[in-house]
C-alpha positions in Angstrom: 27.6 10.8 44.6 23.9 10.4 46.2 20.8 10.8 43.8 20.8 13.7 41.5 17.2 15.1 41.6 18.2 17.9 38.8 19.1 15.1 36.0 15.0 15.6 35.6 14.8 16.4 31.9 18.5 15.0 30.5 18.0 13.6 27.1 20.3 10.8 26.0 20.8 10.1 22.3 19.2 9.6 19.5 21.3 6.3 19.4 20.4 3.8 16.6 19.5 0.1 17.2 19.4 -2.3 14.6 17.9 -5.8 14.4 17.6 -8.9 12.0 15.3 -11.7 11.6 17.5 -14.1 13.6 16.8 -11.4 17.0 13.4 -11.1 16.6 12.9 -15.2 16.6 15.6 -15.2 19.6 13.6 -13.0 21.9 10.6 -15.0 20.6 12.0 -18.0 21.9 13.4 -16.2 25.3 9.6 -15.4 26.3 8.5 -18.5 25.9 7.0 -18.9 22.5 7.1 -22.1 21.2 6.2 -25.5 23.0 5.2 -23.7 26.1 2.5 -22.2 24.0 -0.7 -24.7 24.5 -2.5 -23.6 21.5 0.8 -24.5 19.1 4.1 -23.6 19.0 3.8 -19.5 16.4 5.2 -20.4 13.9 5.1 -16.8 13.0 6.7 -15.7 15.7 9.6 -18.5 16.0 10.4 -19.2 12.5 11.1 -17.6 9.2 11.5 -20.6 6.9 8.2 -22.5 7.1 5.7 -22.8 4.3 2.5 -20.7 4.2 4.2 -19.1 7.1 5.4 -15.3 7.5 7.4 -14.6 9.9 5.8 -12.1 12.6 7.4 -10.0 15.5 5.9 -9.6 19.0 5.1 -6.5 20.4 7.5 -6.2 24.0 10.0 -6.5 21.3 10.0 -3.1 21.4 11.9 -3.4 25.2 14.6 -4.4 23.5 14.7 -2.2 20.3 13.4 0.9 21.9 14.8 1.2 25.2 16.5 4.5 26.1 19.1 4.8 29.5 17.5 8.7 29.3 21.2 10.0 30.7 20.9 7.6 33.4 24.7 8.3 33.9 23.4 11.9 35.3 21.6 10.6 38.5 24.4 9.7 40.6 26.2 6.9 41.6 24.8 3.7 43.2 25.1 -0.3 43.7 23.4 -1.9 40.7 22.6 -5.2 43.1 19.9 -2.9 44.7 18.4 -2.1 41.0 14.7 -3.7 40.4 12.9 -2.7 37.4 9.3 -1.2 38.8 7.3 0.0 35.9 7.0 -0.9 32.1 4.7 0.2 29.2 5.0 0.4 25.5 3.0 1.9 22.5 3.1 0.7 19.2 2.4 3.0 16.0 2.3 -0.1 13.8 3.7 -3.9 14.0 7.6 -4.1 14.3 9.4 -5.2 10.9 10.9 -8.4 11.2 15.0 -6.1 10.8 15.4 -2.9 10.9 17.0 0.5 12.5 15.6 2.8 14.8 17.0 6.1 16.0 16.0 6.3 19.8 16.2 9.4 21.8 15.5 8.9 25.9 14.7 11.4 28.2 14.8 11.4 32.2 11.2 12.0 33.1 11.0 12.0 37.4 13.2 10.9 39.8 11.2 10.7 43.2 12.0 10.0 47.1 10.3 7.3 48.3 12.3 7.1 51.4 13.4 3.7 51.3 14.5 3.9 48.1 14.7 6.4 44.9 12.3 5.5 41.6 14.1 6.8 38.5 11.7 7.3 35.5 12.4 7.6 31.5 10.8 7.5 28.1 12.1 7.3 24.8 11.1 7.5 21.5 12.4 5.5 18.6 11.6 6.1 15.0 12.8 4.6 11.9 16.1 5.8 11.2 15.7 6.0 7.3 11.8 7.5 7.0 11.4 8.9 10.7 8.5 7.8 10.9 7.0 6.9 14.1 7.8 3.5 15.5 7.1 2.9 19.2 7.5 4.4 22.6 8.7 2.4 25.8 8.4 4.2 29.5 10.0 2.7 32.5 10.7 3.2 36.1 13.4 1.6 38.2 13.0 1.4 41.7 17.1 1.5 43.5 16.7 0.5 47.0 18.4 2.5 50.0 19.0 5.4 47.7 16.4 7.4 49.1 15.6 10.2 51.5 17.4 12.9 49.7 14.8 15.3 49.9 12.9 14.8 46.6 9.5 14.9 45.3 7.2 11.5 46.5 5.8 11.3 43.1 2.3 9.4 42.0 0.8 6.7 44.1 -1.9 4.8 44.6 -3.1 2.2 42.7 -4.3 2.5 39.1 -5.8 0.3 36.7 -7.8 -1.4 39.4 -9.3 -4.5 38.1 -13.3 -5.0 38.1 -14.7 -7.2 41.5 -15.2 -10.0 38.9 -14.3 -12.9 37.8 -11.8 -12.1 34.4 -13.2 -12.5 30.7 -10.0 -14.5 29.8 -7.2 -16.9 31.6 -4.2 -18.1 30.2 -1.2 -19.6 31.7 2.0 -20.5 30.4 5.0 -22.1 32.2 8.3 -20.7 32.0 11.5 -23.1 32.1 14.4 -23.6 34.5 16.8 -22.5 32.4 14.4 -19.4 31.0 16.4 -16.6 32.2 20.1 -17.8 30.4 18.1 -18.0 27.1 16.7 -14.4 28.1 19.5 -12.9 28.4 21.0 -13.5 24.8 18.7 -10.5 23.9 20.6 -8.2 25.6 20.7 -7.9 29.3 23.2 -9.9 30.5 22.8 -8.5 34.2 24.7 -11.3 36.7 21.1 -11.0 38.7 19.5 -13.5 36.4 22.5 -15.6 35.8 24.9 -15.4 39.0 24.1 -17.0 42.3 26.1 -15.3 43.9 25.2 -11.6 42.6 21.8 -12.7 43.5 22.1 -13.3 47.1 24.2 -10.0 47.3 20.2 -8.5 46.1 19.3 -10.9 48.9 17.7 -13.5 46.4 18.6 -17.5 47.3 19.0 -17.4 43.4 18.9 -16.0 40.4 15.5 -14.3 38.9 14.0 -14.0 36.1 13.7 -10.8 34.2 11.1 -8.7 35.0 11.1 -8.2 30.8 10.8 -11.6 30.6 8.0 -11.7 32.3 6.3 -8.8 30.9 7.3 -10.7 27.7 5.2 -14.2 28.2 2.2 -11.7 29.6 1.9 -9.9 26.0 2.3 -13.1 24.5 -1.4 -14.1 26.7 -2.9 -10.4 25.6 -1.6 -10.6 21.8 -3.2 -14.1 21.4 -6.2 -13.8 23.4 -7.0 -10.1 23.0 -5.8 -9.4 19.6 -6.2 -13.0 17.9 -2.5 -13.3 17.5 -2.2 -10.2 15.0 0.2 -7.6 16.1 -1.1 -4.8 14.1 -4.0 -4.9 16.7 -1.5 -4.5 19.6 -1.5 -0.7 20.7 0.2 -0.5 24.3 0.6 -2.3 27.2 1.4 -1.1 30.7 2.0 -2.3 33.6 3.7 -2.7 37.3 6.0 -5.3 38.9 5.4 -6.1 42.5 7.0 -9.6 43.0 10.0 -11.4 41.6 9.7 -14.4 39.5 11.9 -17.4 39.6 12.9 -19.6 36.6 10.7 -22.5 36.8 7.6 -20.8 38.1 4.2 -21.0 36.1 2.5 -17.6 35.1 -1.1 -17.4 34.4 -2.5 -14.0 32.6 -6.2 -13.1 33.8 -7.5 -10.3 31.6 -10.7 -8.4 32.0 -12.3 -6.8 29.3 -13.3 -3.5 30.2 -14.2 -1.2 27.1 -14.2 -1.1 23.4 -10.2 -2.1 23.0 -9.4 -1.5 26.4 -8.6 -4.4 29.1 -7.0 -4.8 32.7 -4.7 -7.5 33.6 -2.3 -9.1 36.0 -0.1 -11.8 36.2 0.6 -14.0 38.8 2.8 -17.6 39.8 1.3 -20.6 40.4 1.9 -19.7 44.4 -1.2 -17.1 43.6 1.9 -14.2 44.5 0.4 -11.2 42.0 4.1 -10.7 40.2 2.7 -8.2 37.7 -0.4 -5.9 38.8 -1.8 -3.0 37.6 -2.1 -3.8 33.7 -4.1 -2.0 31.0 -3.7 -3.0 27.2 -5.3 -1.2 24.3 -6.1 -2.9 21.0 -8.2 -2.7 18.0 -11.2 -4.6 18.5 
């Protein structure tokens, strides 16, 4: 079944998600927080146990807490090897509790022709399943490659979120680890891309990548610290596009310029100067 333009709209859910201490430290861990970190190893963030310490939760957690398929099972058939994630943003209506449940409800916002491919849009909204009160909203795009030219819309383009002709206000780079995507993916997606050689050279990669989450993961990490002061209940949203793959192993460094009161551009790139994510905005409280 090709591409179904008319699954526009479907709503999937609301499903509930819940989550304990123990998965907030593990995805902590799977973005690199820790020893990779060069101003200490957040505590906050990777531990629950030590003294003068509480245990905090960062922000992306939301991708893995508040992501909604949005009745992807309505848009047709297709080979998930030619699946790359394209878009990602998240808004925060608070910091995330260390555990908790959220009711989630995902919706199918744009599918769109791009010829070589088809983009598949969603947003969902999660609340907290006992009070319903507002907890975060995560939008994504996916970007399925030869499942295009069925006649649809072209959607937006153009770049957004241009950064200023400058050099950035702040610089931080991390390294990920060789083994980062199999620690990853014990938050949740266990897609063979990230762990199989094989599936990966059938996406035509020499090897598996890392997740583009997991990327997106160690680049809040740079905008929580440097643009928030570590504090989550400073971090707003956070969006952002993925234009290269990264590779487990490869160092990422964060440049962020500061362009309004609680506003600021990013991107992220490898230590190859390839621009892996582009097109960032974040909004925090100053």
């Amino acid at each position: 079944m090709p591409i179904n333009p008319d699954a526009v709209g479907t709503e999937s859910g609301p499903t509930e998600r819940s989550w304990t201490s123990k998965d907030a430290l593990l995805y902590a861990l799977g973005v690199g927080a820790g020893a990779t970190d060069p101003t200490g190893f957040e505590l906050e963030f990777t531990t629950e146990n030590s003294k003068d310490v509480q245990q905090a939760v960062l922000p992306t957690f939301a991708v893995i807490v508040g992501g909604g398929g949005g009745g992807m099972r309505n848009v047709g058939t297709f080979n998930p090897a030619m699946l790359v994630h394209g878009e990602q943003a998240i808004e925060l209506h608070g910091p995330i509790p260390v555990e908790g449940t959220v009711r989630t409800t995902g919706r199918i916002t744009g599918i769109y022709d791009k010829g070589s491919g088809a983009v598949i849009a969603t947003e969902a909204e999660s609340v907290d399943a006992e009070t319903g009160e507002p907890r975060f909203t995560t939008r994504s795009s996916v970007f399925i490659r030869g499942e295009g030219g069925f006649g649809g819309d072209r959607g937006p383009s153009g770049p957004r979120n241009v950064a200023p002709d400058r050099d950035a206000d702040h610089v931080v780079t991390y390294e990920t680890r060789p083994d980062q995507a199999l620690l990853y993916r014990l938050s949740g997606d266990r897609n063979p891309l990230h762990s199989d050689p094989e599936f990966a050279k059938m996406a035509g990669f020499d090897r598996p990548i890392l997740h583009g989450l997991c990327t997106y993961g160690f680049t809040g990490r740079a905008l929580l610290h440097t643009l928030c002061g570590s504090d989550p209940a400073r971090f707003r949203s956070m969006e952002a596009r993925f234009s290269k793959p990264v590779f487990p192993g490869d160092t990422l460094t964060v440049r962020m310029w500061v362009t309004g009161d609680g506003e600021a551009l990013f991107r992220t790139e490898t230590q190859t100067g390839d621009v892996v994510i582009d097109q960032g905005r974040a909004t925090f409280t100053p």
